[in-house]
N, C-alpha and C positions, 0 to 999 in steps of 0.2 A: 604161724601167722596165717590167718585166714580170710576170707573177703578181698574184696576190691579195694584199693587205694581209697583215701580221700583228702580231699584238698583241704587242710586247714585253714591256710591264708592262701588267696590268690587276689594277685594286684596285677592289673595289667591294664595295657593300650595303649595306643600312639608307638606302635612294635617293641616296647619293653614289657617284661611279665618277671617275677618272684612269686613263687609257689613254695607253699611248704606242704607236703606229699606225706601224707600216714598211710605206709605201709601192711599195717596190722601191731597187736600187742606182745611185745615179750616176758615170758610170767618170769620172775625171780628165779632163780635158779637154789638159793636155798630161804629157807622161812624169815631169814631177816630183811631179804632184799625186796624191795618194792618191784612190780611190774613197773614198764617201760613201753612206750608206746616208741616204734623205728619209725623214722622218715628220713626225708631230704630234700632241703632248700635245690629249688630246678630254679635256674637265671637264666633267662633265656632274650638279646637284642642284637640286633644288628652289628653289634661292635663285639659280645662277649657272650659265650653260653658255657654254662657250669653246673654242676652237682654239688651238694656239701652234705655228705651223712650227719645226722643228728638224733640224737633219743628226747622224747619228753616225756616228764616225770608228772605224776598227777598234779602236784605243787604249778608246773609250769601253765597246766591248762586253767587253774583259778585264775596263775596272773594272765594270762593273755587276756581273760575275760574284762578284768581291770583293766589291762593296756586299751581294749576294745572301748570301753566304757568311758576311759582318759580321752584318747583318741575325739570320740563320738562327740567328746564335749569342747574340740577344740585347741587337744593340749599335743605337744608331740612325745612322743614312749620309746623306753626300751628297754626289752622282755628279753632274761634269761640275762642280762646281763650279771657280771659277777660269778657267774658260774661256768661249767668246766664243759658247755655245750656252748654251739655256735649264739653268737649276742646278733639279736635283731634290732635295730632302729627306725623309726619311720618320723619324719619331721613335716608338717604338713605346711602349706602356702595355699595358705585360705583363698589368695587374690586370685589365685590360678585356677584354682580345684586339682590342685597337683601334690604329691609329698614326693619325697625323696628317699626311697629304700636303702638301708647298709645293711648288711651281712659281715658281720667280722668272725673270721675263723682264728681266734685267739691263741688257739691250744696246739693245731696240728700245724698246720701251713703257715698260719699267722699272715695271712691275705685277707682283705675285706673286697666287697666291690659295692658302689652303689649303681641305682638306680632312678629315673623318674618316673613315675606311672601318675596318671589322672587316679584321681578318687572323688568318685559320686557321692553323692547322699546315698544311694540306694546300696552300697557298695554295703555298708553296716550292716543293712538287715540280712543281705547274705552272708557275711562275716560272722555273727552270731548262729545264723540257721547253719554253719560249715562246725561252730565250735559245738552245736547240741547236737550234730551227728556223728559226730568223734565220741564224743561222752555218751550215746546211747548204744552207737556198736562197739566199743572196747570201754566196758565201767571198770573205773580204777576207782582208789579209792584213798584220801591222802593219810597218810600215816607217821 
């Protein structure tokens, strides 16, 4: 893995923050396996701070774009759920400009934690500009 970190999702303010951290790409190890891109959910508030390793698969960066795109229009998502990596959740409260983060670690620990973070309008066109710089320093390609 190589390069600098990047921050796929980062939600924060009012001192809570969820971060999801791309670490760099890891190639398959034999010709059947797809690359995987490593990171890890960082949770970071006044009451709880945490780590949760996670891999994401090229599949998951489509849907995030769609949970992005769900999101963007109003609806609340949740990406990766049903699968055998950490499930994200975000539920938005339009009255507020605030949503509500969960993290459920399913598989290992089987601990969720949530969070409240503000979200802006302007929060999206970063969120999208974070998801095409993922996909232009490590191109995966779905299979």
């Amino acid at each position: 893995m190589a390069g600098d970190p990047i921050d796929l999702i980062r939600l924060g303010g009012d001192g809570n923050s969820v971060i999801l951290r791309i670490a760099g790409k890891e190639e398959g190890k034999r010709p059947d396996e797809a690359d995987v891109l490593a990171g890890e959910f960082v949770v970071d508030t006044p009451f709880v701070r945490g780590t949760l390793k996670t891999w994401i698969f090229p599949e998951d960066l489509t849907q995030w774009q769609q949970a992005l795109d769900a999101l963007d229009a109003g609806h609340d998502i949740a990406w990766c759920e049903g699968t055998s990596v950490p499930w994200l959740y975000i539920e938005l409260d339009e009255e507020d400009d605030r949503c509500q983060v969960k993290i459920k670690d399913h598989a290992m620990s089987q601990t969720s934690v949530e969070v409240i973070v503000p979200l802006a309008d302007d929060w999206f066109d970063d969120a999208y500009r974070r998801l095409d710089l993922v996909w232009e320093t490590w191109p995966m390609s779905e299979e």
